[in-house]
C-alpha positions, -999 to +999 in steps of 0.1 A: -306-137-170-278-119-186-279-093-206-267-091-242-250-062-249-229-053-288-216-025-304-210-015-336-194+013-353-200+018-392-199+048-420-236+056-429-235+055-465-273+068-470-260+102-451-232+115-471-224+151-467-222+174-497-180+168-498-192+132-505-185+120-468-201+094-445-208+101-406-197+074-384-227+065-366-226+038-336-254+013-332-257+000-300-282-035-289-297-044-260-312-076-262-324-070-291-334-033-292-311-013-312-300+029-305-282+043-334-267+078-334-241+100-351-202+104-334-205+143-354-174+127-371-171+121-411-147+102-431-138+095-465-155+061-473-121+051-487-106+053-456-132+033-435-124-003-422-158-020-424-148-053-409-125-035-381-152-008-376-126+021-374-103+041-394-078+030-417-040+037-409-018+057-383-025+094-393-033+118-372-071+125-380-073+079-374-058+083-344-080+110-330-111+091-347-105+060-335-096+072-297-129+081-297-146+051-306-122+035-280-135+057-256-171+057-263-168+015-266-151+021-230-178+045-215-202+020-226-186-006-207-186+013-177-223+021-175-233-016-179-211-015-148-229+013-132-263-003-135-252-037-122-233-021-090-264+004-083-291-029-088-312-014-116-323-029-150-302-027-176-324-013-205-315+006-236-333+034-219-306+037-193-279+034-217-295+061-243-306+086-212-264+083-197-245+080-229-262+111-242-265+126-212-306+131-211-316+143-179-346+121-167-375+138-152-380+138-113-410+118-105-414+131-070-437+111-046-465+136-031-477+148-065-479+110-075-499+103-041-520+134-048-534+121-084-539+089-070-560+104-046-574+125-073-590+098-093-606+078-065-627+113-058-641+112-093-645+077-090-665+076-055-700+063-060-692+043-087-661+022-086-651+032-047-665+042-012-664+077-001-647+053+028-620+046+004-608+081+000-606+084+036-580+062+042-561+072+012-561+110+017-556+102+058-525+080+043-513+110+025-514+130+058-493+103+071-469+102+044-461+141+046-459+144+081-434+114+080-414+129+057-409+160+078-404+138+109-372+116+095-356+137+070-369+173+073-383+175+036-418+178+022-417+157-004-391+129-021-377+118-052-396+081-057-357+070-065-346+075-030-378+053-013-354+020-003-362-004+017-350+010+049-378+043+038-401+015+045-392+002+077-384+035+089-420+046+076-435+017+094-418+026+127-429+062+126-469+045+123-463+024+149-442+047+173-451+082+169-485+074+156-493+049+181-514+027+156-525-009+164-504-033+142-533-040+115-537-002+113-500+008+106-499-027+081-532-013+061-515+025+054-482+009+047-502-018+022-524+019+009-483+030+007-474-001-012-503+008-043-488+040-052-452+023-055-469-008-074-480+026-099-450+037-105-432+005-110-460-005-135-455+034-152-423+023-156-412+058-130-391+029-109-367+001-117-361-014-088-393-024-061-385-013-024-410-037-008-396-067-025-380-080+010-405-062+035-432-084+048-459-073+072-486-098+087-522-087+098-529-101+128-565-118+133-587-099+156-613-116+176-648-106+168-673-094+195-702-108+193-737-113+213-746-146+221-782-160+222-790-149+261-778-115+254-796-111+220-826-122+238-818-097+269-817-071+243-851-078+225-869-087+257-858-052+269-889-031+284-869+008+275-889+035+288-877+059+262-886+058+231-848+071+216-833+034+230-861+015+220-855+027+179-821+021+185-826-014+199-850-023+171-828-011+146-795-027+160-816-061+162-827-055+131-791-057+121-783-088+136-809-104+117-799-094+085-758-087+087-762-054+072-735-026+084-747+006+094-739+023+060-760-002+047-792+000+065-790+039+065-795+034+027-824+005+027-852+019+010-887+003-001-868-002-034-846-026-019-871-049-009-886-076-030-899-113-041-873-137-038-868-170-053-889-181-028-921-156-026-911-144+007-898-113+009-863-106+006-834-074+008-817-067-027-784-040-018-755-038-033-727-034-003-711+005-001-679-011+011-673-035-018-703-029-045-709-066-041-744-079-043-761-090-009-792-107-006-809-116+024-847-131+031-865-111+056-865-133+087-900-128+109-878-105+136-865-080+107-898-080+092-916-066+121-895-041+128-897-028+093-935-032+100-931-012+133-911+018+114-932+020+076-952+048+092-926+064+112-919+107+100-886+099+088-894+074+068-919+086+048-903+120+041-868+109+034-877+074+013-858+052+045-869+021+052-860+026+088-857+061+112-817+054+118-798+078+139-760+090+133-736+062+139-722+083+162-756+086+181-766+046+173-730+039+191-734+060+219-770+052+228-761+013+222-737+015+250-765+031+274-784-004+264-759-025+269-756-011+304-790-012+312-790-046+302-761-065+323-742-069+293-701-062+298-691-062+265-684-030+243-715-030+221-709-009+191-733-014+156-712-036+138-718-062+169-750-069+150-733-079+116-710-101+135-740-118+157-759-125+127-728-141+107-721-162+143-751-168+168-781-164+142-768-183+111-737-203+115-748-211+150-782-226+135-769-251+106-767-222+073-739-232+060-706-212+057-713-202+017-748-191+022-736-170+053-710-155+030-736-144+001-755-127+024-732-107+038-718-095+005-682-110+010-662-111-020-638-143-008-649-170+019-618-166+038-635-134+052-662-156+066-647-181+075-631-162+106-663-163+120-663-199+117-631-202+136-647-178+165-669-202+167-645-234+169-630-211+203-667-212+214-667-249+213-635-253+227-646-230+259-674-242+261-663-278+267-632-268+289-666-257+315-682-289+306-647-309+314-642-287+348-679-293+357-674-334+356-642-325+373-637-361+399-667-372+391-663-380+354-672-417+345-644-442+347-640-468+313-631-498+320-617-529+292-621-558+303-598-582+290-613-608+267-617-647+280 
């Protein structure tokens, strides 16, 4: 849309001087939005054009007066000019700031990125994850140590962050960084939040990431299928450190909680449901959304097995739950001992209970989704494509197993 632009030059009558003359005063609008100031030139009113908007005559002192409006008119041409060329808004703020020559304040981008970090910490436990901050202060690290890498500096003006900052910013991720492409897309997309901050601040005219697009690719989820789940419960351990950490990984893939999750569980978190049976009540640390889950017989019994256990009592836990570090490293001893190939980590479980033990068994895709405290379907619905792949492999074997043999159907034409 273009840009109306008008000026006007006139003798302020309500600011005569004490020899009884007016200032000249130009009022410049910018769609609408008006910027008046003084020239520090005065006139006699009798010698004032109002419907020119100069100064009557040839004399010397018109000629020098009305040069200048000529010139100011001109300069005012030229930074319309200016803003086009260099692809930022024209405002009355950008005329005002060059006409009188304000010098606008540096918004540099680390101390930005540091407030921003700033707030989440006061806002952990409430409105974010300690997670959250994580990846936010680990983006900062990134952010600084890119700058050093590609132009030798330890912080930026946000004005210089272009388009090619973020390609080049990407690369860096992805090359010197070595991170997977969802990775380097998620601390570019942390990236992108501080820039949305300062464009909505009003700190930046122009938005760098307006033609940069960067596409998550789907990962495929591990999960265990029935036989293995059934390989893992079935499991005779003669120590007792795999057998909690069997019952407590089963115990998540009966319920979908992640390990965050279940280290929280308490006997507070259990209660009546609509039904009468017993179901979990928690409130997701990742999200703050609501799950709630009824206590199938498996998870039950294991909460059973643990109510007495040391830990449990003493610290208010609903189950004795190692370190995730330990859970993961003790899960891959079981998963050996088992037969079973794949790289068993804790938050298998969630996945197996969102694929092999619900959607798997009939409960349907929004129920699954409610349970596992996902605030948009689409998140569960990957599971739901995992298991269209399952389907489709799983008749490719039943196709190969028919092979020559298949059954022949014959028409037979009508008499």
């Amino acid at each position: 849309m273009k840009t109306k632009i008008t000026t006007h030059f006139y003798a302020k009558s309500t600011k005569v001087n004490s020899s009884g003359q007016f200032p000249i005063y130009i009022r410049l609008t910018v769609d609408g939005k008006r910027l008046e100031y003084s020239t520090k030139k005065f006139i006699e009113p009798s010698k004032w054009s109002s419907e020119q908007g100069r100064m009557k005559g040839n004399s010397e002192e018109a000629c020098s007066i009305n040069s200048l409006l000529d010139f100011t008119k001109n300069r005012i041409n030229e930074i319309h000019f200016e803003l086009l060329k260099d692809g930022i808004t024209v405002t009355l703020e950008e005329f005002k700031n060059r006409l009188l020559d304000i010098k606008v304040r540096e918004r540099m981008l680390i101390p930005i990125f540091v407030e921003h970090n700033r707030k989440i910490k006061e806002l952990v436990g409430h409105e974010y994850a300690a997670g959250t901050l994580e990846r936010y202060e680990t983006s900062l690290k990134h952010t600084k140590e890119f700058l050093i890498w590609k132009y030798n500096i330890s912080d930026i003006n946000i004005d210089k962050i272009d388009h090619a900052f973020i390609t080049e910013y990407e690369f860096y991720l992805r090359s010197v960084r070595k991170c997977a492409n969802n990775t380097a897309v998620k601390y570019i997309k942390n990236f992108h939040k501080i820039i949305n901050q300062c464009l909505a601040n009003g700190w930046l005219q122009k938005d760098p990431f307006v033609n940069y697009k960067a596409k998550i690719k789907e990962v495929i989820r591990e999960f265990l299928t029935e036989k293995e789940l059934e390989e893992i419960i079935n499991k005779q351990f003669t120590t007792e450190r795999l057998e909690l950490v069997r019952d407590i990984f089963i115990f998540s893939c009966f319920t979908g909680l992640a390990y965050i999750d279940v280290q929280q569980l308490t006997t507070d978190n259990i209660a009546m449901g609509i039904d009468g049976d017993k179901w979990i009540f928690k409130n997701r640390q990742k999200t703050d959304t609501a799950s709630k889950i009824p206590l199938l017989p498996t998870a039950q019994k294991i909460i059973s097995k643990y109510e007495n256990h040391p830990v449990c009592i003493n610290e208010n836990r609903l189950l004795p739950i190692l370190s995730n570090q330990k859970m993961n490293a003790y899960l891959k001893e079981i998963a050996d001992v088992c037969g079973i190939k794949k790289d068993l980590t804790f938050h298998i479980a969630r996945h197996t209970f969102a694929t092999t033990v619900t959607l798997s068994n009939g409960v349907p895709l929004e129920t699954v989704s409610k349970m596992l405290g996902h605030t948009n379907l689409k998140t569960t619905q990957h599971y739901a494509k995992i298991l269209d792949k399952k389907i489709s492999e799983d008749m490719i074997a039943l196709k190969s197993k028919f092979g020559t043999n298949s059954y022949l159907i014959t028409h037979k034409s009508g008499t």
